[in-house]
TORVOLO-710649 format. One line per 10 residues: number of its first residue (from 1); their letters; for each residue x negated, y, z of N, C-alpha, C. Coordinates in pm, whole numbers, plus 50000, padded with zeros to 5 digits. Atoms other than C-alpha are relative to their C-alpha. Layout:
N
NUM> a> X,Y,Z,X,Y,Z,X,Y,Z; ...
# end
This chain:
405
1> xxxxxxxxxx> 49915,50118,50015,39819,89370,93366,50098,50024,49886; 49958,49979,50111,39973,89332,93054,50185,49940,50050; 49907,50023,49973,40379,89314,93102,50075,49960,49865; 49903,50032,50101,40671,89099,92886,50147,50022,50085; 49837,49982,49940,40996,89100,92899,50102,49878,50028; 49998,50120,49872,41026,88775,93065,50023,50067,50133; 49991,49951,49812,41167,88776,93388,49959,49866,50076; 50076,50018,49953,41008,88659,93638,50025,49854,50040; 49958,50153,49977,41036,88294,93774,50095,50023,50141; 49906,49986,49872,41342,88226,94049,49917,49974,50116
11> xxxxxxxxxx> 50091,50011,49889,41201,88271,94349,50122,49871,50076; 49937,50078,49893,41246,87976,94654,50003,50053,50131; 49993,49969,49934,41328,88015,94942,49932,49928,50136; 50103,50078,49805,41112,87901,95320,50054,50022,50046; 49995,49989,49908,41167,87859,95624,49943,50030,50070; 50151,50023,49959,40917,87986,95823,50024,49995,50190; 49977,50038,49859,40956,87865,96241,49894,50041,50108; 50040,49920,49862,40839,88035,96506,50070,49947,50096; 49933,50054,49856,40922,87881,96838,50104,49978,49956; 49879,49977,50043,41300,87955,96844,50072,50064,49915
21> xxxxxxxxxx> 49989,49845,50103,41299,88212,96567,49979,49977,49850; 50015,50025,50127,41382,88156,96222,49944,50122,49830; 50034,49920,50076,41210,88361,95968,50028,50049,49805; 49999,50030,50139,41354,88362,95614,49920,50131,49891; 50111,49909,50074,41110,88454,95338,50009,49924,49847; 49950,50027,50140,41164,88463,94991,49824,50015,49931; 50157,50043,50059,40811,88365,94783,50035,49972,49880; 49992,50103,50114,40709,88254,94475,49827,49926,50013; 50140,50072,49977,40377,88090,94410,49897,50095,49937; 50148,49866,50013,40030,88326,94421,49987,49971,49835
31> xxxxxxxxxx> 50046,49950,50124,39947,88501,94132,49817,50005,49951; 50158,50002,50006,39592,88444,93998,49967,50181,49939; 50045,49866,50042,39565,88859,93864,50065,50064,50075; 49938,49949,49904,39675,89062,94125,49942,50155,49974; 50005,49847,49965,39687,89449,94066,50067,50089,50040; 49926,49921,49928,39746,89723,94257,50027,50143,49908; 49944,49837,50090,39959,90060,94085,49974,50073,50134; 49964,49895,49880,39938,90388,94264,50122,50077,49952; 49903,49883,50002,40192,90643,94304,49930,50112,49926; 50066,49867,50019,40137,90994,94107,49948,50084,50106
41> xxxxxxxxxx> 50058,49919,49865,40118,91136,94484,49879,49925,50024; 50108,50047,49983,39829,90893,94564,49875,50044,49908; 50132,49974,50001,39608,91024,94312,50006,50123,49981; 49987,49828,49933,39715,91375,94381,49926,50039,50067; 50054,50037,49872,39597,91292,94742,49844,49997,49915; 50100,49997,49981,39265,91173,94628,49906,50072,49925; 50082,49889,50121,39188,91387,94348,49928,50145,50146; 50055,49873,49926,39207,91741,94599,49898,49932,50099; 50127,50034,49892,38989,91482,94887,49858,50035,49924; 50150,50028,50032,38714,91433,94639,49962,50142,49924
51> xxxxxxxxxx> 50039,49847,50037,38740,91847,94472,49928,50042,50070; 50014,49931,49928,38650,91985,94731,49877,49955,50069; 50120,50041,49989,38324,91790,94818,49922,50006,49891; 50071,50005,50117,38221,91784,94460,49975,50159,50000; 50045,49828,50009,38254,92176,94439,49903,50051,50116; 50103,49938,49886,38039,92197,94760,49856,49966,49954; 50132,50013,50051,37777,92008,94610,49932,50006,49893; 50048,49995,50091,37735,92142,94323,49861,50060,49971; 50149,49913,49973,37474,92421,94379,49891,49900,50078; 50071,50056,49939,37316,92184,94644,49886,49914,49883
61> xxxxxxxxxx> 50100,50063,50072,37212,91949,94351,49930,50056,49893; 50072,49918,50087,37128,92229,94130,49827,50052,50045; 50111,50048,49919,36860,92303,94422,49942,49888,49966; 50080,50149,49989,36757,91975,94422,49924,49978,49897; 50051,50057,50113,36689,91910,94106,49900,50156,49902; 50068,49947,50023,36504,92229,94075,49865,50046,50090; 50167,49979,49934,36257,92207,94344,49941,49813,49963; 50012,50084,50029,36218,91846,94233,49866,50019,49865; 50054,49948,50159,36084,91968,93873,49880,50069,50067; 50140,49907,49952,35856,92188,94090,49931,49907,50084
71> xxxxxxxxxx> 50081,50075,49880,35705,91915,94318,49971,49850,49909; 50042,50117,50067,35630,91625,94095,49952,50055,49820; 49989,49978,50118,35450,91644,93767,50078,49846,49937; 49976,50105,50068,35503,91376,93499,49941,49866,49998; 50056,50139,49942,35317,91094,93623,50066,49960,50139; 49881,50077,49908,35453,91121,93962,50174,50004,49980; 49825,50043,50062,35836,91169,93807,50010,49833,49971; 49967,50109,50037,35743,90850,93619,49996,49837,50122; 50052,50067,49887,35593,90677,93951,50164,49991,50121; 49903,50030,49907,35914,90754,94157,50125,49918,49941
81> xxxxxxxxxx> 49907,50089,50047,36134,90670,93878,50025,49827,50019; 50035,50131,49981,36021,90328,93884,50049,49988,50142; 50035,50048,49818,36006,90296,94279,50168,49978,49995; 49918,49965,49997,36365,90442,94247,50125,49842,49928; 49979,50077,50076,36467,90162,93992,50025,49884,50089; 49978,50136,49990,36367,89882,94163,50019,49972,50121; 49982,50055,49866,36501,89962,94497,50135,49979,49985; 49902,50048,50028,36848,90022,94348,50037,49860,49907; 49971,50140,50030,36799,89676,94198,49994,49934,50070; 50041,50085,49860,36701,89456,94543,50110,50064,50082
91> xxxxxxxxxx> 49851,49950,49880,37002,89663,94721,50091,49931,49923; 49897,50051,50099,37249,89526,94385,50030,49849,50103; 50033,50191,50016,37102,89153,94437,50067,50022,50145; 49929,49990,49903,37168,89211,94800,50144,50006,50061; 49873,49957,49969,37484,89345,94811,50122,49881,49957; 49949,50095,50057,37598,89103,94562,50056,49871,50060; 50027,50196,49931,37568,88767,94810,50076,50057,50123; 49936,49959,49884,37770,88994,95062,50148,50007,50051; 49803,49983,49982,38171,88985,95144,50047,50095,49963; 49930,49812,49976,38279,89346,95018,50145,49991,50070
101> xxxxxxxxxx> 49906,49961,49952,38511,89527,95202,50116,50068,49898; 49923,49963,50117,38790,89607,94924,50119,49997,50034; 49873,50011,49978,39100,89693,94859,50091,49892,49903; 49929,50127,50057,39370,89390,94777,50043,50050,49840; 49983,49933,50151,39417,89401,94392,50160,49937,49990; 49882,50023,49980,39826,89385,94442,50052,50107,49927; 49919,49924,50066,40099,89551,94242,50083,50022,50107; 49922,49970,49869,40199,89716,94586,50130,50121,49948; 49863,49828,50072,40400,90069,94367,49983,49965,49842; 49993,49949,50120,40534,90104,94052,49927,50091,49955
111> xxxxxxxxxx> 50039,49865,50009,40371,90354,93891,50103,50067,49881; 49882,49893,50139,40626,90600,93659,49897,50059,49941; 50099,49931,50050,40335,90764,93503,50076,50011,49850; 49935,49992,50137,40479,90641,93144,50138,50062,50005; 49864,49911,50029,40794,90805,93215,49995,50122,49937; 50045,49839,50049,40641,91148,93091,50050,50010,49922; 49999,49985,50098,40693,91074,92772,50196,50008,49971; 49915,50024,50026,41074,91010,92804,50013,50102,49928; 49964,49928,50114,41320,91166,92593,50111,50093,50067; 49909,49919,49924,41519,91241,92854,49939,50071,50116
121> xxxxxxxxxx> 50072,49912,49879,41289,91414,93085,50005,50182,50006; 50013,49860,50010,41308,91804,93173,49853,50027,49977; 50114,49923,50047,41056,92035,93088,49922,50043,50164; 50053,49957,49896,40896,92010,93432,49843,49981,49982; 50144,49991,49995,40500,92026,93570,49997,49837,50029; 50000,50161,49913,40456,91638,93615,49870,50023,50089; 50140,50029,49924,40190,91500,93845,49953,49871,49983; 50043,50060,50082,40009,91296,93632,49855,49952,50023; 50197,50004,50010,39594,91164,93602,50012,50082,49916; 50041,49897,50091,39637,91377,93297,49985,50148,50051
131> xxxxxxxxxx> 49957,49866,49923,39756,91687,93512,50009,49980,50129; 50060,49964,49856,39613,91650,93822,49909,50109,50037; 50064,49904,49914,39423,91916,93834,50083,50165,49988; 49904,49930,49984,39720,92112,93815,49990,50078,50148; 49961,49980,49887,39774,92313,94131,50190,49973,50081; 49845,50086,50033,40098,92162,94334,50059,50134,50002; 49973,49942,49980,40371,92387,94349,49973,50124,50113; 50012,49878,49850,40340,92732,94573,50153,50039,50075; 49905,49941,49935,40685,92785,94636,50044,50162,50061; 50037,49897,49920,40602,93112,94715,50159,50093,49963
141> xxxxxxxxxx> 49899,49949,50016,40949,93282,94615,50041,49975,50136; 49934,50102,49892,41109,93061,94883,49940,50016,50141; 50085,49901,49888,40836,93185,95113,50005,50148,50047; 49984,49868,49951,40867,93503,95099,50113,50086,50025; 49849,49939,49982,41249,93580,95099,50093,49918,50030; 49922,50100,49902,41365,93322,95322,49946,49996,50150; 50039,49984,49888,41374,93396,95671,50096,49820,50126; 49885,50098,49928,41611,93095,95780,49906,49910,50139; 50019,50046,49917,41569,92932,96046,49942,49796,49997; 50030,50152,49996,41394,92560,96095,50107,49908,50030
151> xxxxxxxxxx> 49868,50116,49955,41621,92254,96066,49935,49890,50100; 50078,50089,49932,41563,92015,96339,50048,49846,49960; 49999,50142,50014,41653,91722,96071,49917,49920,49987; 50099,50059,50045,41422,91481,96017,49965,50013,49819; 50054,49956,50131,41247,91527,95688,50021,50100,49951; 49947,49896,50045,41453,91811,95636,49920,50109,50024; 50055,49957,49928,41278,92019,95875,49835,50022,49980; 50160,49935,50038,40908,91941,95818,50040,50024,49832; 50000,49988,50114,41001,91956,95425,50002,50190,49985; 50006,49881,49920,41104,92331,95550,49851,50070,50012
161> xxxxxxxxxx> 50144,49956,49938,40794,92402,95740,49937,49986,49910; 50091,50008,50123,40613,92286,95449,49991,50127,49875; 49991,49930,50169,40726,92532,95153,50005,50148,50100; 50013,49866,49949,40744,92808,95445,49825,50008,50013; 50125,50005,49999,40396,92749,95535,49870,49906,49997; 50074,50059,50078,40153,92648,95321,49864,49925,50095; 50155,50034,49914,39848,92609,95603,50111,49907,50103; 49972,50094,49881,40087,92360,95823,49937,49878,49951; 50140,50090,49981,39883,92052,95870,50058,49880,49861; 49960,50081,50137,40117,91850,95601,50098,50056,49893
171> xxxxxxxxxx> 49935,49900,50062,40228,92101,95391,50013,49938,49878; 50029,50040,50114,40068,91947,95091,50063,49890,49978; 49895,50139,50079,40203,91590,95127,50183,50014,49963; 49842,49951,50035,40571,91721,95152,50013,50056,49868; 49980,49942,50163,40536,91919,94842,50031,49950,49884; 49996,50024,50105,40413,91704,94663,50133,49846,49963; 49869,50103,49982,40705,91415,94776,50097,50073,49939; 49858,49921,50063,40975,91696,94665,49944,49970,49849; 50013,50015,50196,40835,91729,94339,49935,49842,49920; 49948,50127,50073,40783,91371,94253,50137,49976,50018
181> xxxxxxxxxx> 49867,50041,49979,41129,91284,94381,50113,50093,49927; 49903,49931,50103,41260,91567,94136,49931,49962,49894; 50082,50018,50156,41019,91483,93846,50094,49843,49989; 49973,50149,50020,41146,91114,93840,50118,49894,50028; 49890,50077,49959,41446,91017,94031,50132,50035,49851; 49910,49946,50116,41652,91196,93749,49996,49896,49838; 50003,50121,50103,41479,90962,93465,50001,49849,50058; 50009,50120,49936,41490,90635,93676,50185,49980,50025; 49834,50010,49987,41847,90682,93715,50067,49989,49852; 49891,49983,50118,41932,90718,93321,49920,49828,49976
191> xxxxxxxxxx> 50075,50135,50075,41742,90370,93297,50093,49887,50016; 49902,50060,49986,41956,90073,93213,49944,49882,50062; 50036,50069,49951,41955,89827,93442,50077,49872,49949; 49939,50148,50005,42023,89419,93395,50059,49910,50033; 49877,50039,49910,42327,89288,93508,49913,49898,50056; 50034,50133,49994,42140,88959,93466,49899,49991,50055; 50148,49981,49917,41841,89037,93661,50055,50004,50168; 49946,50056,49864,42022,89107,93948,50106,49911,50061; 49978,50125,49956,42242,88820,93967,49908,49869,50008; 50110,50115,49969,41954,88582,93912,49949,49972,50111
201> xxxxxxxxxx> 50165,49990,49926,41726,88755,94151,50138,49991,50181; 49906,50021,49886,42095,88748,94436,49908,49925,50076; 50073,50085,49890,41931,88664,94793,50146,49959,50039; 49975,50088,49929,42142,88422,95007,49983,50041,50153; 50045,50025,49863,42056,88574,95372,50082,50009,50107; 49861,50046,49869,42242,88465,95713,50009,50116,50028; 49954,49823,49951,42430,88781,95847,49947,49950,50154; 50009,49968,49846,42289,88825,96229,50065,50079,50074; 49903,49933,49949,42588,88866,96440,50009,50038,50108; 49979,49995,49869,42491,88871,96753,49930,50165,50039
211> xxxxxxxxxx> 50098,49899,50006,42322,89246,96733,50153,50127,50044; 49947,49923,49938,42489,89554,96864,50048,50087,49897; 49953,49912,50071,42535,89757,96539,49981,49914,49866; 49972,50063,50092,42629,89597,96259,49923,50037,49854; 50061,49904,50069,42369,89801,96043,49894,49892,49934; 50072,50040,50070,42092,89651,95796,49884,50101,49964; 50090,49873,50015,41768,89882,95823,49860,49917,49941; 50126,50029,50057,41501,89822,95515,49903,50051,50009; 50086,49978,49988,41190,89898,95550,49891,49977,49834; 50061,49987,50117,40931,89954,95182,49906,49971,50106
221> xxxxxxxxxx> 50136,50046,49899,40573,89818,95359,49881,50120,49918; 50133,49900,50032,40278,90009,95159,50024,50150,49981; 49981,49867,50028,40207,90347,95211,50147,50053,50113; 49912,49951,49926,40523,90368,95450,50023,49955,50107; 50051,50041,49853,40439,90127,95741,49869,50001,49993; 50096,50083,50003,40110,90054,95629,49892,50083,49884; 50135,49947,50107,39771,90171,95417,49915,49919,49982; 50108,50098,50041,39536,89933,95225,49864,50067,49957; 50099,49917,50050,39231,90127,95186,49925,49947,49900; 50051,50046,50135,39078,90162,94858,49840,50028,49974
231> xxxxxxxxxx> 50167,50010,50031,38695,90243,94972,49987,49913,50040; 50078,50116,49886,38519,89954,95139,49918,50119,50130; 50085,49903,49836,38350,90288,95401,50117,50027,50073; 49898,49951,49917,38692,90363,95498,50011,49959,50132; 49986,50069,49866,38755,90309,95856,50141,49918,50003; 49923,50064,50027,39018,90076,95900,50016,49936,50149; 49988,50101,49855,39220,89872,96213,49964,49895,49984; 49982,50169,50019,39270,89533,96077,49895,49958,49871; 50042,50121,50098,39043,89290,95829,50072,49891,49961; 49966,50092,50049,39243,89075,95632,49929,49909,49878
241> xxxxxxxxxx> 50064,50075,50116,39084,88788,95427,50105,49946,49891; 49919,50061,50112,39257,88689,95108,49932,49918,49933; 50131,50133,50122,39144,88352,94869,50164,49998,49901; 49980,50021,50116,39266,88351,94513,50013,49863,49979; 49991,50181,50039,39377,88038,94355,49866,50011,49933; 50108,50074,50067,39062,88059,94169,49858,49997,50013; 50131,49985,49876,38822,88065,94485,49972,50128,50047; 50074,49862,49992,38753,88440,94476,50062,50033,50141; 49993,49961,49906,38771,88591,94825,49967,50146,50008; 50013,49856,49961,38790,88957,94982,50054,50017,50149
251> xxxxxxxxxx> 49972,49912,49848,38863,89146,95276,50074,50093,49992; 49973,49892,50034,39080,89415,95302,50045,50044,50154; 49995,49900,49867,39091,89679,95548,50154,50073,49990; 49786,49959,50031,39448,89807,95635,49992,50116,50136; 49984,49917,49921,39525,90062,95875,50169,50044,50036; 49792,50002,50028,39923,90053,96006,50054,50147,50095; 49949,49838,49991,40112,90414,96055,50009,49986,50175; 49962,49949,49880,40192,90505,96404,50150,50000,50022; 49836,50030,49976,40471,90333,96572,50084,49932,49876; 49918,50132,50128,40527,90081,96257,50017,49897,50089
261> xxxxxxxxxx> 49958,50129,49913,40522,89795,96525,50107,49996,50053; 49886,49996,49944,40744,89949,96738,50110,50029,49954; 49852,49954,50062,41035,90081,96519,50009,49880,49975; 49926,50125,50040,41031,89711,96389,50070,49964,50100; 49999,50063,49856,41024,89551,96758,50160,50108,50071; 49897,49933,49947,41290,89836,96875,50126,49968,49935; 49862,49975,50141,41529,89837,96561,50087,49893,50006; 49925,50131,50030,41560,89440,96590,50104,49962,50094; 49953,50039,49899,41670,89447,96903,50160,50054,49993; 49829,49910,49970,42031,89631,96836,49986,49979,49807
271> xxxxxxxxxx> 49959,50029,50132,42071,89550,96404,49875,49856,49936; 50119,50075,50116,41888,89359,96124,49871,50089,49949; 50155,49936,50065,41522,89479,95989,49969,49880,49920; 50041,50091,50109,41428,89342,95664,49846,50118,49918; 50100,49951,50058,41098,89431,95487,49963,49964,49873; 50005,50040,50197,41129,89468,95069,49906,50126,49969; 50102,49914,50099,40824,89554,94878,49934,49909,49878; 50090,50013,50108,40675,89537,94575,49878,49925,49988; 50149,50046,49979,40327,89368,94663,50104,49811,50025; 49947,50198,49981,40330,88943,94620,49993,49996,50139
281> xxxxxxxxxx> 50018,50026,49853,40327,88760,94902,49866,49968,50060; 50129,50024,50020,39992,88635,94889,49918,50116,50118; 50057,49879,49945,39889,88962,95060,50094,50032,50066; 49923,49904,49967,40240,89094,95157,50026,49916,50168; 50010,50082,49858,40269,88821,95450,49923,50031,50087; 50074,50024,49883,39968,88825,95595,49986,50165,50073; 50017,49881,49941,40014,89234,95662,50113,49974,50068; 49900,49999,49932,40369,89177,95772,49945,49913,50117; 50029,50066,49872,40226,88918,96013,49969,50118,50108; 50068,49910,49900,40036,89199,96198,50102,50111,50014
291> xxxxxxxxxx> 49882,49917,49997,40343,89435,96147,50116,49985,50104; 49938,50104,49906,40544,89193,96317,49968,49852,50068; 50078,50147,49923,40346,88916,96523,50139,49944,50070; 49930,50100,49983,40672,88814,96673,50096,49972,49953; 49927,50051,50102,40859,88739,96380,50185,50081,50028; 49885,50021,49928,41165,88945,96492,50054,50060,49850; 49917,49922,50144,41240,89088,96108,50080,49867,49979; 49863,50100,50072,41551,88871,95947,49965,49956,49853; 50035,50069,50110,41402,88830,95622,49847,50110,49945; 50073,49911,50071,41116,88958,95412,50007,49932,49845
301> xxxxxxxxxx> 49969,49926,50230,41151,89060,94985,49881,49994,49988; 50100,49974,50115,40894,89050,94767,50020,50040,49872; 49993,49901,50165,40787,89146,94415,50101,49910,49913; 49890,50083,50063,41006,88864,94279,50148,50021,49953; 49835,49984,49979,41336,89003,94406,49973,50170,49954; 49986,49862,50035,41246,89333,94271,50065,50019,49834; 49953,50048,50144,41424,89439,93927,49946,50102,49932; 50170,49907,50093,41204,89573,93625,50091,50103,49884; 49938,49926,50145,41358,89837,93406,49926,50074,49895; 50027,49942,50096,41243,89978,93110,49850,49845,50004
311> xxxxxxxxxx> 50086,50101,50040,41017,89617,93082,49892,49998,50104; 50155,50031,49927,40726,89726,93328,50018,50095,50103; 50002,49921,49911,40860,89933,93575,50095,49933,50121; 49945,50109,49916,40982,89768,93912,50097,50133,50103; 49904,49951,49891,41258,89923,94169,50093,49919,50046; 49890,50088,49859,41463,89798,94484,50163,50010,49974; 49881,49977,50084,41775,89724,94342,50080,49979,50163; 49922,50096,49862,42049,89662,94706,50076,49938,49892; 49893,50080,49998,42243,89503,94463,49938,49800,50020; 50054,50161,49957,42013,89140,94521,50062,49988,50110
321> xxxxxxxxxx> 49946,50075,49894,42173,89166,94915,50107,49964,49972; 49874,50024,49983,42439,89001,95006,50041,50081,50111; 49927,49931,49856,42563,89289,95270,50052,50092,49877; 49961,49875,49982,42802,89549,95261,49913,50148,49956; 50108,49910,49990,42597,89836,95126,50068,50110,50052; 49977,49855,49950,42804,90135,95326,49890,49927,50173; 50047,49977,49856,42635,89943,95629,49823,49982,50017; 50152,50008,50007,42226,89945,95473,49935,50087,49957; 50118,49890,50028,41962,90178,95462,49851,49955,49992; 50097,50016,50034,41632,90177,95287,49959,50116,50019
331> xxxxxxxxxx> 50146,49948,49972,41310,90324,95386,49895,49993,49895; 50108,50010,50122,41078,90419,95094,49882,50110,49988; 50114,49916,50006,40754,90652,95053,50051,50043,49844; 49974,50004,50102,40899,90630,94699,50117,50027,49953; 49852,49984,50009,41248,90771,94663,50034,49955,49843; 49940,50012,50152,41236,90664,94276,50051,49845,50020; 49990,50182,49988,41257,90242,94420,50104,50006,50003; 49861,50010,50008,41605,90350,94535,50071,50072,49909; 49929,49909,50011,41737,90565,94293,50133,49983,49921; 49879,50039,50043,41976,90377,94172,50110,50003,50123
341> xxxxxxxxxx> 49901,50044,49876,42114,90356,94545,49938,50132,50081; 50017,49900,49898,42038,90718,94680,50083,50031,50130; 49931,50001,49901,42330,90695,94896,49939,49907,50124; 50078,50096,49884,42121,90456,95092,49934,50021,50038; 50166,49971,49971,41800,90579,95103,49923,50077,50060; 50097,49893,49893,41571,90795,95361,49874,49995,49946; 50151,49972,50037,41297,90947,95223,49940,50003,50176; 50116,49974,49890,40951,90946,95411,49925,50043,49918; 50077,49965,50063,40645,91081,95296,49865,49889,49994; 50122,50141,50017,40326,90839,95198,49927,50027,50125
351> xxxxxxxxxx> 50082,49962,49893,40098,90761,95493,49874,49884,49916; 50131,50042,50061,39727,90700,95386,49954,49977,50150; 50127,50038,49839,39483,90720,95728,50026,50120,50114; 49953,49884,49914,39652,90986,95913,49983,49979,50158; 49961,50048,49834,39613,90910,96277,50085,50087,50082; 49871,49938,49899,39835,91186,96385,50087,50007,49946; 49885,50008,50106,40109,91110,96168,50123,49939,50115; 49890,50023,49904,40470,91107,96370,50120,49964,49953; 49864,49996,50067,40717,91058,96095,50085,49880,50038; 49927,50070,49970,40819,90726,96231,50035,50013,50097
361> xxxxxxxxxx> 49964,49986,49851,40872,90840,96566,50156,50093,49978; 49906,49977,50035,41117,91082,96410,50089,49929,49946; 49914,50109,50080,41264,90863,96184,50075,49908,50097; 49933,50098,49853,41365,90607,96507,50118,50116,50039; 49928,49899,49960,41504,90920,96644,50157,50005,49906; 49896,49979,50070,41706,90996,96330,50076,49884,50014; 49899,50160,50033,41849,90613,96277,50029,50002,50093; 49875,50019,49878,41978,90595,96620,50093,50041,50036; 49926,49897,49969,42122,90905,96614,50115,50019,49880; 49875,49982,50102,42326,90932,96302,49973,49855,49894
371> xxxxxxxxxx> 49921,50124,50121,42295,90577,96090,50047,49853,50093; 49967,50123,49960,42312,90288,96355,50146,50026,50049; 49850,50005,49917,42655,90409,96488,50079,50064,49922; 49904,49951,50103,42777,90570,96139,50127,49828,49997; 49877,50102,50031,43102,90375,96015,49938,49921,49866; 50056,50000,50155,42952,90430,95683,49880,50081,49979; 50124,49895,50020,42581,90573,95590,49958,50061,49892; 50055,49890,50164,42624,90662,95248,50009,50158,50000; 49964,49902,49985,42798,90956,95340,49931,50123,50034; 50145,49908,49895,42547,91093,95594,49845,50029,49920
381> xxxxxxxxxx> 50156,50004,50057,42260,91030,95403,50010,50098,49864; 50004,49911,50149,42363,91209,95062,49998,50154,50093; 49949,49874,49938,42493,91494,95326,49877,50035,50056; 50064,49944,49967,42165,91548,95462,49898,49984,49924; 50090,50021,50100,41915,91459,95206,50000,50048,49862; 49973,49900,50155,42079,91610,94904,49915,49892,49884; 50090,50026,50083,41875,91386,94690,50081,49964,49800; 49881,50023,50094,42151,91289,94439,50042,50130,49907; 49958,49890,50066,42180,91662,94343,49870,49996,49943; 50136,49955,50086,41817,91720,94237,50005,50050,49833
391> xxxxxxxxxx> 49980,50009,50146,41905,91638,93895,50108,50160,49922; 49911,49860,50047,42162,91977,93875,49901,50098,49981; 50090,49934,50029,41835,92165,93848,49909,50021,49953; 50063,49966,50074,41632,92331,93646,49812,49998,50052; 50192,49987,49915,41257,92342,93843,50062,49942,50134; 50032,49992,49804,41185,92242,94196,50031,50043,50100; 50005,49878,49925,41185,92567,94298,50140,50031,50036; 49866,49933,50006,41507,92641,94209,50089,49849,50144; 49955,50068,49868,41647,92300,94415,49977,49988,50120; 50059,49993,49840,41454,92324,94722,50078,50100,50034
401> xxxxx> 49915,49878,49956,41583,92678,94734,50116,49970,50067; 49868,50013,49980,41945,92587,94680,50043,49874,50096; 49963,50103,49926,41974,92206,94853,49901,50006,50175; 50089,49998,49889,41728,92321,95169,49979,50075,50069; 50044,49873,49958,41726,92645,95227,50164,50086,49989
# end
């Protein structure tokens, strides 16, 4: 998708009515090109899935293709070729007249990828398509002359377990969350943002007073409640159909984290829950529907209300709410969306198809325990997340050490 430096059209605002239950939802009108960015961790993730099958089968097809040579001369080579030909053509035609199972072509993440080049970037390892086959950090200093003891904070804790030991079951996704969130939050922060972008893009939403903690808890949707799978074999919970303004139709298979229903359904019941992401609405609705079937979120954001810096790069600005920001906290897979507002922000780590994945169960835990009954959550959140310091350091290594250990 080719980006200007046009901003975007003012979004309107709906109503959307549920029984007694008012839903406000900020839209604009469907986009006929709809693509989806990944994160540098996403093709981190799928790069090592697909290594590690390719290196198994390498010899296998070396076999193959040498008892092959020995079992056919050149008439039957040319005899199967053919056969071969024209069955993968009658499966094409076939397939063709069929619904694929695909993934939604939505601009669900920024991608920072072009940040590499800045001018202001350290001399770190990025995690790049170019340098993916990098190995991630080992940490192994930090491993081997650190006996400390496990923190039982949330993120803090498995982030911990992670750089102590390398074979725990999510060792790898933590890693590689630290070291994007030091590769990037540091240049996303020197980026100038547009006064005039975010007064344009200012939401309007009713304060809900009748709630027990006066708190505002955001929620980022892809990758941090939610996974859009990008094979059509993937296994998947839900089928969603999508139609294009310009007839085209798909399916997309989604798969939602463990305990995304209920932290909504729990959270609403004692503050506000709002759900701002990046992905149009077109697509971003009909997952939130299944996220929340009984409409109890207070508003949902889209890509509209998001603000674009450096021309083509999108992040969650809080200055569009109208709240108080000592009393709101954002939820991101992406700590670079907030990094203009780290005092706000709770990392998580990306969730792809994990079925034993618990981080929101913690996460509930944490927000009840130290942000729904803070005075103020900026405080707490810099104090246990450290993320705001990153930038005082020279490698990774060296901040994990010093802000974690």
């Amino acid at each position: 998708m080719q980006t200007t430096n046009k901003l975007p059209p003012r979004t309107q605002t709906n109503q959307i009515i549920n029984g007694n239950r008012n839903v406000l939802v900020f839209q604009d009108q469907k986009p006929k090109d709809l693509r989806r960015y990944t994160t540098d961790a996403e093709e981190m993730k799928k790069y090592k899935q697909s290594y590690g099958s390719q290196k198994r089968n390498d010899s296998n097809d070396i076999q193959k293709q040498n008892q092959d040579q020995c079992k056919y001369n050149t008439n039957g080579k040319q005899i199967a070729e053919n056969g071969r030909q024209q069955h993968v053509s009658s499966l094409s035609d076939s397939q063709s007249q069929q619904l694929p199972l695909v993934m939604i072509k939505c601009q669900a993440k920024p991608q920072f990828e072009n940040f590499k080049n800045h001018v202001n970037a350290k001399n770190h390892n990025f995690i790049t398509q170019q340098q993916r086959n990098e190995k991630p950090h080992s940490f192994k200093q930090i491993a081997q002359t650190n006996n400390k003891q496990i923190s039982n904070l949330y993120y803090v804790g498995d982030l911990q377990n992670a750089i102590l030991n390398q074979n725990s079951r999510n060792s790898d996704i933590f890693r590689e969350h630290i070291v994007v969130s030091f590769t990037y939050i540091p240049i996303i922060q020197k980026s100038v943002i547009d006064v005039k972008q975010i007064q344009e893009k200012k939401l309007k939403i009713p304060i809900r007073k009748n709630k027990k903690y006066n708190k505002t808890i955001i929620f980022d949707m892809d990758e941090t409640l939610m996974h859009c799978n990008e094979d059509e074999n993937d296994k998947c919970q839900f089928k969603i159909p999508i139609e294009f303004e310009d007839g085209e139709r798909i399916i997309a298979g989604i798969n939602i984290r463990n305990f995304a229903k209920e932290i909504i359904q729990k959270l609403s019941e004692v503050c506000e829950v709002m759900i701002f992401t990046a992905s149009y609405d077109i697509y971003a609705n009909q997952v939130i529907n299944i996220l929340d079937p009984h409409n109890n979120l207070c508003c949902r954001i889209f890509r509209d209300n998001c603000i674009s810096v450096d021309d083509n790069h999108l992040i969650k600005h809080l200055g569009v709410l109208n709240r108080d920001l000592k009393n709101v906290a954002i939820i991101d897979n992406s700590s670079c969306s907030f990094a203009h507002h780290l005092e706000n922000g709770i990392p998580i780590v990306s969730f792809y198809n994990d079925e034993k994945d618990n981080q929101l169960i913690k996460l509930y835990r944490y927000l009840c325990q130290y942000i729904l009954p803070a005075e103020d959550v900026r405080p707490i959140i810099l104090s246990h997340f450290k993320q705001d310091k990153l930038n005082q350091y020279e490698t990774v290594e060296e901040a994990v050490k010093q802000l974690y250990f």
